[in-house]
C-alpha positions as CSV (number, residue, x, y, z in Angstrom):
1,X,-7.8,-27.0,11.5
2,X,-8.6,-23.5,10.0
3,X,-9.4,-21.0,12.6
4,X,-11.8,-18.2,11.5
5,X,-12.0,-14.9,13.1
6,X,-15.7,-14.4,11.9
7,X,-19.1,-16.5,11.8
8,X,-19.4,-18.0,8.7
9,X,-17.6,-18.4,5.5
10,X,-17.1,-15.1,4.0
11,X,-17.8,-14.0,0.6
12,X,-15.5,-13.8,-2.0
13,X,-15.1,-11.6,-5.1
14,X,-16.1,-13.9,-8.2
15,X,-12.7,-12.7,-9.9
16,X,-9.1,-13.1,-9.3
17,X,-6.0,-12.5,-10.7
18,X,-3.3,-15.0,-12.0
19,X,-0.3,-14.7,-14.1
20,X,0.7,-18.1,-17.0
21,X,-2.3,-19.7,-16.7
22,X,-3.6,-22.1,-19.4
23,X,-6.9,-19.2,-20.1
24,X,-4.2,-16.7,-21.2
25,X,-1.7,-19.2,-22.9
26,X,-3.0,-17.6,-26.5
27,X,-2.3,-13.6,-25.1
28,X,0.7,-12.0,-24.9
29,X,2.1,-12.5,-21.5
30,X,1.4,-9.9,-18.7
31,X,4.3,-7.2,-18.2
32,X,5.0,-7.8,-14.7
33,X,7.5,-4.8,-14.4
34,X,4.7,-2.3,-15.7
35,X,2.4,-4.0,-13.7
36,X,4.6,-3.4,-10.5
37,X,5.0,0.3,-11.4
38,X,1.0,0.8,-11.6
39,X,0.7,-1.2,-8.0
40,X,3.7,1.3,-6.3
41,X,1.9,4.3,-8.3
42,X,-1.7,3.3,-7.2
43,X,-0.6,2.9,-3.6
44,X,1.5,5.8,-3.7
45,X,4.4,3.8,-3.1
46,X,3.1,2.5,0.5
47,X,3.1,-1.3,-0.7
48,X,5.7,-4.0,-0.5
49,X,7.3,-4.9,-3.5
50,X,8.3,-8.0,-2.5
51,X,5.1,-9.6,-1.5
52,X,3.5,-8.7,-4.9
53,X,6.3,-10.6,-7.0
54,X,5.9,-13.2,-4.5
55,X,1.8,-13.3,-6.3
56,X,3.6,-12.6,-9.2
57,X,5.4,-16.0,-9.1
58,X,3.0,-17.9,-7.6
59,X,-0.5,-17.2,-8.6
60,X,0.0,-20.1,-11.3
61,X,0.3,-22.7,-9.2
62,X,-2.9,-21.0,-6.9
63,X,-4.6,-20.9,-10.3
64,X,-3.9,-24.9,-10.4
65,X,-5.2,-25.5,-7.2
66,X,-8.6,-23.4,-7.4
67,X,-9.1,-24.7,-10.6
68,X,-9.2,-28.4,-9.6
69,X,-11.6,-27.6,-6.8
70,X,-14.1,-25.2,-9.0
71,X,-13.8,-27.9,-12.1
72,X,-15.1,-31.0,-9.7
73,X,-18.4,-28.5,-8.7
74,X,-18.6,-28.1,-12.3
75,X,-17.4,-24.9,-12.8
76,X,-15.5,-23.6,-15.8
77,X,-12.8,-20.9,-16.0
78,X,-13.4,-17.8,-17.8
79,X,-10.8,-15.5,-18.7
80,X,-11.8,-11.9,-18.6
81,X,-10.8,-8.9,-20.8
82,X,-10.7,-6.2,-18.4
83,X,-8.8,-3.8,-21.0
84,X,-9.9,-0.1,-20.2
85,X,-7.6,2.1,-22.7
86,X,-9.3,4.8,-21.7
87,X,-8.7,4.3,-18.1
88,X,-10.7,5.1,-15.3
89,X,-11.4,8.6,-13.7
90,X,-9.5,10.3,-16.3
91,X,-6.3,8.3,-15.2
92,X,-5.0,5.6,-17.6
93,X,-3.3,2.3,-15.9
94,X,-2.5,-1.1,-17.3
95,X,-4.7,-3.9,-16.7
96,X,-2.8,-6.6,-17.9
97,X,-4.9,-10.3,-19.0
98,X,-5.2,-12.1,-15.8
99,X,-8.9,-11.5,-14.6
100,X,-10.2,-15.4,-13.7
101,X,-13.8,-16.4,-12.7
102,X,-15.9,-19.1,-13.2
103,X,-19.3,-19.8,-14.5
104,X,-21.1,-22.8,-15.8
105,X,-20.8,-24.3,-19.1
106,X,-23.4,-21.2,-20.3
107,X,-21.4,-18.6,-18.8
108,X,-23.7,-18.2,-15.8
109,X,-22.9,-17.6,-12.4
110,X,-26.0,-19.1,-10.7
111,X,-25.6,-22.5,-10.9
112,X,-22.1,-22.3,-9.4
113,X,-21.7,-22.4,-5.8
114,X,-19.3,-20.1,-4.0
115,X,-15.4,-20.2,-4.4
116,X,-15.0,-19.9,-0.3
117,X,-18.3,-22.3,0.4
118,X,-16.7,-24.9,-2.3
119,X,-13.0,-24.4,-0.2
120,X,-14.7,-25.2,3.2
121,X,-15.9,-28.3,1.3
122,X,-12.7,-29.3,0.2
123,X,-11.5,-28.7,3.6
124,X,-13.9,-31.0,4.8
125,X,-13.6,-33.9,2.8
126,X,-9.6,-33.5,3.3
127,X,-10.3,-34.5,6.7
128,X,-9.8,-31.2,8.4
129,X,-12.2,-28.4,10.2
130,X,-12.9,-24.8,9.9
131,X,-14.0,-23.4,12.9
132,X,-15.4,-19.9,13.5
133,X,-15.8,-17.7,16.2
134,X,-11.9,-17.4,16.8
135,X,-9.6,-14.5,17.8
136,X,-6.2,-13.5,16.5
137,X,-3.7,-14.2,19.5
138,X,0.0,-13.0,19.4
139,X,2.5,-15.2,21.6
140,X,4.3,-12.6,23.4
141,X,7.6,-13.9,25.6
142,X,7.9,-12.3,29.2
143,X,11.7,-11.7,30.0
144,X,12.0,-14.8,32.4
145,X,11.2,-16.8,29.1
146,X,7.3,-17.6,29.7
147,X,4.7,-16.8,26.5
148,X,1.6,-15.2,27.3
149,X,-1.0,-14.4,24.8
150,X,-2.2,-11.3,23.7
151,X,-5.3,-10.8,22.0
152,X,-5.1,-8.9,18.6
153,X,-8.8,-8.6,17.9
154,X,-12.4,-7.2,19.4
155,X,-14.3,-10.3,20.4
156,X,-16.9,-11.0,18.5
């Protein structure tokens, strides 16, 4: 079961990034340590390193897994460009191939449903639920060894 904090499933950004993924086999291979350096510069060093070479090392395999789902709705992958050499706001960064989203065979979004709608679907037909309406709980151990919730979020 999936628990979810709000009412419905939420939207979701058309693009993601992925690192060695079959759409960029024919580019030259992202620089993951200049890459890391924009990330720590951008947040102004307030980021965890760790967790981003964990994405680092497995966005393939996430790649692999949307990709089955969005190819049986008929989707195909398109692998965007997003070079900006002249930066943005007057600041230069790197912006590495690894841009994903997916469109039908024409290029057009329209026809395609939703990444997250297409997920709850998959869900589904696994055999498991999402249900909304949830709150975040925390299990929090009282000295004498009993666990009492504690609610992390505003009820809806």
């Amino acid at each position: 079961m999936v628990c979810e904090g709000s009412t419905q499933v939420g939207a979701a950004r058309h693009w993601f990034a992925a690192f060695d993924t079959p759409p960029f086999a024919d580019r030259e291979p992202a620089d993951r340590q200049r890459l890391m350096g924009e990330i720590v510069r951008y947040s102004l060093g307030n980021c965890d390193q760790s967790l981003i070479e964990m994405w680092m090392d497995e966005s393939a395999d996430m790649f692999a897994f949307v990709d089955g789902i969005m190819n049986a709705a008929g989707a195909v992958v398109i692998a965007d460009e997003n070079d900006m050499p002249g930066g943005m706001g007057g600041t230069s960064f790197y912006t590495p191939p690894f841009e994903h989203h997916y469109a039908d065979e024409n290029g057009d979004r329209k026809g395609i449903e939703e990444r997250n709608m297409l997920f709850e679907k998959h869900i589904n037909e696994a055999g498991y639920e999402v249900s909304y309406g949830y709150l975040l709980a925390k299990l929090v151990r009282e000295e004498g060894g009993r666990a009492l919730p504690k609610t992390l979020s505003v009820p809806r």
